[in-house]
N, C-alpha and C positions, 0 to 999 in steps of 0.2 A: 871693723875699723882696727888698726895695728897703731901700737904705742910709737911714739916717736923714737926713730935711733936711740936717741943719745940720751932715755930714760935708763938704756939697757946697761949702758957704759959700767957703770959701778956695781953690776949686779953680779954676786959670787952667790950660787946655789950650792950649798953641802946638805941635802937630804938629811944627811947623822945628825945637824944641829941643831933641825928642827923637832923640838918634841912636844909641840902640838898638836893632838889630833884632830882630825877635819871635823868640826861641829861650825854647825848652822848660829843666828841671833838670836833664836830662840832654846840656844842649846841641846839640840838635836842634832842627829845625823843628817847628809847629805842624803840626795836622792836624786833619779832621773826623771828628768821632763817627758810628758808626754809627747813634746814639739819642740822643735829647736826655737827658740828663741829670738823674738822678732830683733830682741837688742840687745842681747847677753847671750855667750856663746858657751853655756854650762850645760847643755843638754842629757850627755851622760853622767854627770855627780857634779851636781850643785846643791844650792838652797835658794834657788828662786820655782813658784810656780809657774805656769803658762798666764794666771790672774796678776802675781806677781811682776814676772817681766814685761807684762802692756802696761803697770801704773811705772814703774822705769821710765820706757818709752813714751809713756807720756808727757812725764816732768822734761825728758829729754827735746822734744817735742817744744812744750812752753820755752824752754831755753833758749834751743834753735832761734824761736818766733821774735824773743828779748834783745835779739845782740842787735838786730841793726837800730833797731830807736834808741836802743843805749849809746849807740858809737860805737862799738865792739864789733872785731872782725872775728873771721871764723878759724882761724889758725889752733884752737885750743879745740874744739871739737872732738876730736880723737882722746885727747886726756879725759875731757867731761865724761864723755862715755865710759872710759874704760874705769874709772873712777866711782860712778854710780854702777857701774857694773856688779864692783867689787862685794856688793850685797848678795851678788847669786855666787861669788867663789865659797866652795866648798869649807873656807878657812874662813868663813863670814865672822861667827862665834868672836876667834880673834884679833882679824882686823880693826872693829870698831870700838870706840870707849862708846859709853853709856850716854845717851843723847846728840851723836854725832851721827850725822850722815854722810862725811866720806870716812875713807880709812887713813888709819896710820902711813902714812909714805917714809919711804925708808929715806935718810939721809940727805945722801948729795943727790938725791934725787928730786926731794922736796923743796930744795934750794933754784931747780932748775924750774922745778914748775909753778913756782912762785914768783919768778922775776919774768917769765913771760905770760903766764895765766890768772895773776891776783886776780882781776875784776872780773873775771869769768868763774872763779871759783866764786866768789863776794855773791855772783849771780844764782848758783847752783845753793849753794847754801840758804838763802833765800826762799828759793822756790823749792826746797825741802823740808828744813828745819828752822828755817829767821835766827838760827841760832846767835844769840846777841855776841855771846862769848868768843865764837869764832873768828864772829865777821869783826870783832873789834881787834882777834890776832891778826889778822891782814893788816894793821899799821907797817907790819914790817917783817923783814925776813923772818928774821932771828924768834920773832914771836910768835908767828904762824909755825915754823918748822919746831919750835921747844912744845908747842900743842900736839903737834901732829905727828911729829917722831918717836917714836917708840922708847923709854929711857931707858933699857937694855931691848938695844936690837938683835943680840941672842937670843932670848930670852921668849920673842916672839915672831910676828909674822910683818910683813911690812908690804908697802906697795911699791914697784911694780917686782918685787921681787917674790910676791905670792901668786903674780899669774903666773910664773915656770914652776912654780912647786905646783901648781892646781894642775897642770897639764902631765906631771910626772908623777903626782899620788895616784891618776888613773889608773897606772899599771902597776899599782900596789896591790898585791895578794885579798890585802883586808876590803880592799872596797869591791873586791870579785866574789871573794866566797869566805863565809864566817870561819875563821882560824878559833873564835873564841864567844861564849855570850856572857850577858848579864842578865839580871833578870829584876823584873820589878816585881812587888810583893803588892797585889791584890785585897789578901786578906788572911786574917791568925784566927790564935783558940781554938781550933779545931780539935777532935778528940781522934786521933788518926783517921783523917780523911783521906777516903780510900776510892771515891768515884767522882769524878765534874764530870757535867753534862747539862745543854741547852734541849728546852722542849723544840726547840723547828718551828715556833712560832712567832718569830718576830717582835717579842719581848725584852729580848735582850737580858732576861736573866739566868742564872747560871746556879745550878745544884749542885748542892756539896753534901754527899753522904760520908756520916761519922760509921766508924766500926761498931760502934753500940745500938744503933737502929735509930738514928736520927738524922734529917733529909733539911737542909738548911737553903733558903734561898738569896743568894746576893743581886744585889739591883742592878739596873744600869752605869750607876755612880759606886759601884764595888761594895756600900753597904748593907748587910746581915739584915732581912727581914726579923723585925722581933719574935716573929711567932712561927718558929719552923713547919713545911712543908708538911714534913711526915712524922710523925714520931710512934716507931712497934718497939722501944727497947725495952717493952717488959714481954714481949714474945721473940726477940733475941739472944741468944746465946752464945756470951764469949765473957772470958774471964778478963783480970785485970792482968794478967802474966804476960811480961815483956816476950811480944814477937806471934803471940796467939791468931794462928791462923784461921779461925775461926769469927761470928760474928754478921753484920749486914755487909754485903760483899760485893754487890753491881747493883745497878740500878740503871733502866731504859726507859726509854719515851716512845711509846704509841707512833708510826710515819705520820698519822693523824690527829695525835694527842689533840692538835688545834681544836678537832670538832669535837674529837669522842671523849677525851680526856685520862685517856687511857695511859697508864703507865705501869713496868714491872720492875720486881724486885727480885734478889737472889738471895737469900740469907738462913745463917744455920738457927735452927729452933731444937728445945728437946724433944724427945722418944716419950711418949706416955708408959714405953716399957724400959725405959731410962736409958743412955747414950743421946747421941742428936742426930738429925740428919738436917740436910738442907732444903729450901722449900725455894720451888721458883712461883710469883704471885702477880698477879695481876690486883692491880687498885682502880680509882678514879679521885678525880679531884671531886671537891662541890659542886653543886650546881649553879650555885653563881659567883664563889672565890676561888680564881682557876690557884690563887695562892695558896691554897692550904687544901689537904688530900683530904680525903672521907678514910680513917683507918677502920671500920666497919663494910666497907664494902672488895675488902679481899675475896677476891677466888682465887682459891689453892689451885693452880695448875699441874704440878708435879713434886711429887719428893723422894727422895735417896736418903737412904740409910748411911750414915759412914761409919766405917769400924775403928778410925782410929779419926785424932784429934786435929791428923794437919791435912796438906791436898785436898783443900775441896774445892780448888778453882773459883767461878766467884763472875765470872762477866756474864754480862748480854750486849748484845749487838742484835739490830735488824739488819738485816742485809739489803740489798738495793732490790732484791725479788719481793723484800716487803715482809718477810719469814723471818722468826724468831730463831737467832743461835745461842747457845747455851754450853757453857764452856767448863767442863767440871772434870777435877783432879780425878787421882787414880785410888785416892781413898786413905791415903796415907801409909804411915808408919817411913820403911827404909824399903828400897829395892821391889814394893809393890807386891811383897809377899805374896798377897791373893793372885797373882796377876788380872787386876781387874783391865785394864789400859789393854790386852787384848781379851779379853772376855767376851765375844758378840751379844750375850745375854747381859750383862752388866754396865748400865750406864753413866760408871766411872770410868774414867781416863779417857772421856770419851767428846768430839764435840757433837751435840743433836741440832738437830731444826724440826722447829714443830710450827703449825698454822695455826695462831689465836687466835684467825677471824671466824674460823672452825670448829667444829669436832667430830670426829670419828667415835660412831659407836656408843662405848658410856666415855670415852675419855673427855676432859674437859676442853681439846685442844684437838687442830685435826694433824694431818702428814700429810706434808705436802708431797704432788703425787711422781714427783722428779728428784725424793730422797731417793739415794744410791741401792739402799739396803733394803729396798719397799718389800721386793718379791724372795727376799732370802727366808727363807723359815726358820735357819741360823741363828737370824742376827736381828736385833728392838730396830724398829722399821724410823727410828728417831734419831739413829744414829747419820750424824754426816759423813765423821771421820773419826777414827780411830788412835791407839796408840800414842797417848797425851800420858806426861804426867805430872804436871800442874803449871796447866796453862794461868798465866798469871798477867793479866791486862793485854787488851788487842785494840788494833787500831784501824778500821774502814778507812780508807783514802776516797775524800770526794772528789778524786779527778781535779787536775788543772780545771783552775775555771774558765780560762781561755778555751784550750783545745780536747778538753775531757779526757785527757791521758791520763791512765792508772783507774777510772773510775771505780770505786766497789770491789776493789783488792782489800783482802782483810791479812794483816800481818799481826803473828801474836809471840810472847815470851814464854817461851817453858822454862820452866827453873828445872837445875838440872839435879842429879843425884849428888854425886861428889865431885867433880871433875871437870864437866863444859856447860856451860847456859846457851841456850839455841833461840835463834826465831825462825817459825815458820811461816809459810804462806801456803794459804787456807785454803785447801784444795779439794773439790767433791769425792769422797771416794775413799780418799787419802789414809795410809796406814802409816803413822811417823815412830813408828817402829819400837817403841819402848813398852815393855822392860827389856827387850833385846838389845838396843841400841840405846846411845845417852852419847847426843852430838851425832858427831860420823862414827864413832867408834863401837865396837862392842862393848855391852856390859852383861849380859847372862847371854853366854856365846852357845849354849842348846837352844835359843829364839834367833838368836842375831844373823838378819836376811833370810829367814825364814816366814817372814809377815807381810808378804806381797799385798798391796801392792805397795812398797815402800816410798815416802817419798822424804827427800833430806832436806835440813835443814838449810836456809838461807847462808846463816853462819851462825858458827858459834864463840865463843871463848873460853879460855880455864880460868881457874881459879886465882890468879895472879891478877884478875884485872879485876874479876867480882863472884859473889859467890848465891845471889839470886837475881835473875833477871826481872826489871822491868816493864814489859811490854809497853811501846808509846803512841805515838800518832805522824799521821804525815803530814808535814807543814805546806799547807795550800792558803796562807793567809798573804797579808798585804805589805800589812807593817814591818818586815824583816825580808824582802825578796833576796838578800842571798841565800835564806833558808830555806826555799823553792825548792819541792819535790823531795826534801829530805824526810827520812823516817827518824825520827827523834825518841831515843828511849834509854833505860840507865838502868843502876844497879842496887839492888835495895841496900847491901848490905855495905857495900865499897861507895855509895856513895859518887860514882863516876858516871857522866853523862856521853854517850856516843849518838855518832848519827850515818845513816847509812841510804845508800843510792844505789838506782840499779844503772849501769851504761848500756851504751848500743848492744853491747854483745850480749844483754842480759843478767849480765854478771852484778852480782850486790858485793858495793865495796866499804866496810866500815873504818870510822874514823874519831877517836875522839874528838868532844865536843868540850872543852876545858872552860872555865870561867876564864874571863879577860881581868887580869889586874885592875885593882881599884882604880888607878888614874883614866882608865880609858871609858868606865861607865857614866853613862852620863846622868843628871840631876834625875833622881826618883830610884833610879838602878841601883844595882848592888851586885859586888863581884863574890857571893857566896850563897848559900841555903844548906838548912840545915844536910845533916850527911843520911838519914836511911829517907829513899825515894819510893814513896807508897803507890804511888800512879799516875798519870798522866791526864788530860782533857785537852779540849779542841774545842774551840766557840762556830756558831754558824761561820763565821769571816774564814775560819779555816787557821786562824792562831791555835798555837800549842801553850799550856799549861802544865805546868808539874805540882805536883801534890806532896809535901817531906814535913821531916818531925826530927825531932832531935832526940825522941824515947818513942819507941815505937809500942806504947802500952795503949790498951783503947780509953783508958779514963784520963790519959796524961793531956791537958788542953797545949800540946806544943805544935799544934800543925798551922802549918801555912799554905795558902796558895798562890803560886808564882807566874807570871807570864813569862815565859821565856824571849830575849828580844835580842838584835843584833846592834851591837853602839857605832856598827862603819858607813852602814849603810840602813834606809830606812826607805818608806812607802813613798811615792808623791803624793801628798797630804790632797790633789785634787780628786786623787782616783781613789785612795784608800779611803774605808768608812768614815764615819765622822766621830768624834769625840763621844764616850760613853755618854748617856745622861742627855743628848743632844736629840735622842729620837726616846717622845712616851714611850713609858711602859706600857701595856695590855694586861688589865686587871682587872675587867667590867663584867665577865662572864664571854660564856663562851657562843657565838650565833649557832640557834636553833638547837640551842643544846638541847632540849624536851624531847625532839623530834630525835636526837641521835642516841638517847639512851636505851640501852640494852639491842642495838642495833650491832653487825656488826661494824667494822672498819674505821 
């Protein structure tokens, strides 16, 4: 249905003088309908549901039904509509005051539809909101239009002069693709929290490892179980010294954790002949509080010696083959000295996959029998890929969950020497070329393209923009679809957030990702976080998190965890998840857990 001519008459649209952003009544973003709309024509960016626009169309309906026992002809019809519509314009937020159910109508507009429509509104009003206050401004022009008029129509949005802005914010940048985010704050106190991560079990809770060896779990409703998951920080090693690379450093979950309750760890412990190395560990939970771990039931899987105090990488990831990778620096100091990062014998700098449902021989773990390196006598048969020198948080892509694009691509951050910070993609085989290389360029030019089989970096950057990188994740979630298929990752030290995409051609194109000005976030958000960015998580839904502190010391409790969200554009609340807290926890014990213990898988 189309507005009448001569609503349009008075309408001057200047875009500049709106400075409104499109928020919903519930002060949210806009979003797209699943289905065009039986009675509202908001399909691409509104704020009605498909649930929403039938109770519309129903009131609309009841109305229809009213007019002839009323007396009332149908001539107003088109107004009614486009009037109760005005609840799915994208500018919902600001059209309505606070207990009204039509909107603000702008001026000599509201003069017009009042001297042919009163008793048809009197009707709508009614069968909305009985609103008494209203239906008694219908005495008279003057009183209904002093309700209903905006009292700086600058200043705001009006009707019918917000359905041509609704139709031309479309082709605004911000409701296509995030120019800027905000981000909401989950949860503090952290002691440099350095890992999130969900068990895959349909719990909906979310682990927070601290640098000091303690594993925290937050509920479905974002609150801190009192009595942490895990706690080895007296078999942890890392000092209080700002910036200590050292410490508990990843943490994973079992693809089965559900049944078996298996999870590992990555973290530095001492040398009984003094120095540290680090230890990668398998745990389990309880046997009947999947909440709280058994720290007496570690098996030592694997450990490295390091010779100096920084580069010791720090992830795990399984991969979608179901195999353990294991992400460890090149050992430290400056320039890799030892050159361990090409050392075939040395399992620094190096990335490994090893089989923990396994083991080969006395090892505690087996090889799986399609590592690159199995049959080299060269080379530790654990190795995936080579030539790292402090790979520093990585990110699995679970594929679009529509059409499985990208599935099990792993992209990770190397912090660079002096000069460029890289990310790679995780390649079988793969030699990413350092100490010879750092970025695309040379740095010890008697290695450099001498480390076949080389493979370069996605992109990199210097030192003007940040000065260690942090590896992130790719946003396959619901609630932010302009953030769709981005790889989302930042800078420890700069404190700058970037986001990068691959195109048709293949080509990765990065882009800052800047916070949006306080006025455009919306209620819960916030246009900041602290500046060093410790690392990254991802929830089952496929949302990104960022992990930051404002002293990066492991005893300083300044950490927070953020959800990263987008304020222009948001999920259709039919299709995205539901409200945290809305679906139990699982916290009863695990089925047939008796029967899966010391089993493997």
């Amino acid at each position: 249905m189309q507005f009448l001519p001569i609503l349009l008459v008075n309408v001057v649209v200047v875009l500049a003088q709106v400075i409104e952003q499109p928020f919903c009544s519930d002060s949210l973003p806009p979003f797209s309908s699943a289905e065009r709309g039986r009675l509202c024509l908001y399909k691409d960016y509104g704020c009605c549901t498909d649930g929403q626009d039938m109770v519309l169309l129903d009131t609309y309906i009841k109305f229809y039904r009213e007019l002839r026992p009323r007396g009332l002809g149908f001539e107003c019809n088109g107004v009614i509509v486009s009037l109760l519509c005005e609840n799915c314009n994208p500018f919902a937020g600001t059209l309505f005051e606070v207990g009204h159910s039509l909107p603000l109508i702008c001026g000599d507009s509201c003069q017009t539809i009042y001297k042919r429509c009163a008793a048809q509104i009197q009707l709508a009003i009614e069968l909305t909101t009985n609103n008494s206050v209203a239906i008694a401004s219908l005495s008279s022009v003057a009183s209904f239009c002093s309700m209903m008029t905006p009292s700086n129509p600058r200043a705001g949005l009006c009707f019918p002069q917000s359905q041509t802005i609704a139709r031309q914010v479309r082709s605004n940048p911000n409701t296509q693709e995030s120019s800027c985010i905000c981000v909401e704050k989950i949860a503090e106190n952290f002691r440099n929290p350095l890992a999130f991560r969900h068990a895959n079990d349909g719990s909906q809770r979310h682990f927070i490892a601290e640098q000091i060896g303690v594993v925290h779990i937050l509920g479905p409703d974002g609150n801190r179980f009192p009595t942490p998951f895990l706690d080895i920080s007296s078999r942890v090693f890392v000092s209080s010294r700002r910036g200590d690379e050292r410490g508990f450093l990843g943490l994973e979950f079992h693809p089965r954790h559900f049944r078996n309750g298996k999870f590992y760890v990555f973290y530095c412990t001492r040398r009984s002949t003094g120095g540290f190395k680090t230890r990668i560990s398998e745990f389990e939970v309880l046997l009947f509080n999947t909440d709280v771990a058994d720290p007496n039931s570690e098996r030592i899987l694997l450990e490295i010696d390091q010779p100096y105090g920084n580069h010791n990488g720090g992830e795990l990831l399984f991969g979608d083959d179901g195999y353990l990778y294991i992400f460890s620096g090149d050992g430290g100091a400056g320039g890799d000295p030892q050159n361990n990062a090409q050392n075939r014998n040395s399992l620094l700098g190096k990335v490994l996959r090893i089989d923990v449902n396994s083991r080969d021989g006395d090892l505690p773990y087996g090889i799986p029998a399609d590592n690159p390196f199995l049959n080299d006598s060269n080379t530790r048969p654990e190795i995936y890929a080579l030539g790292v020198r402090n790979i520093w948080r990585c990110g699995k892509d679970p594929g679009d969950f529509d059409t499985g694009e990208g599935k099990g691509r792993i992209i990770c951050g190397d912090v660079g020497q002096g000069r460029f910070e890289e990310l790679d993609l995780l390649v079988k085989g793969a030699n990413y070329g350092w100490r010879g290389r750092e970025g695309f360029e040379c740095f010890n030019r008697q290695q450099c393209g001498r480390t076949p089989p080389e493979v370069l970096p996605l992109i990199t950057y210097a030192r003007d923009e940040g000065q260690s990188i942090t590896g992130g994740h790719f946003y396959r979630g619901c609630d932010s679809p302009n953030l769709k298929g981005y790889y989302i990752f930042g800078d420890y030290q700069s404190g700058r957030l970037f986001k990068m995409k691959e195109d048709s051609s293949g080509n990765w194109n990065r882009e800052t990702l800047s916070f949006c000005d306080g006025s455009v976030c919306m209620k819960g958000q916030q246009s900041f976080a602290e500046r060093f960015i410790l690392s990254f998580g991802q929830d089952r839904e496929g949302e990104v998190y960022m992990l930051s502190t404002d002293d990066p010391r492991s005893s300083h409790p300044g950490g927070k965890v953020y959800k990263i969200v987008d304020p222009y554009r948001r999920g259709n609340p039919d299709t995205c998840r539901a409200e945290p807290g809305s679906i139990p926890r699982v916290s009863a014990g695990r089925p047939n857990i008796a029967s899966s213990r010391g089993r493997n898988g």
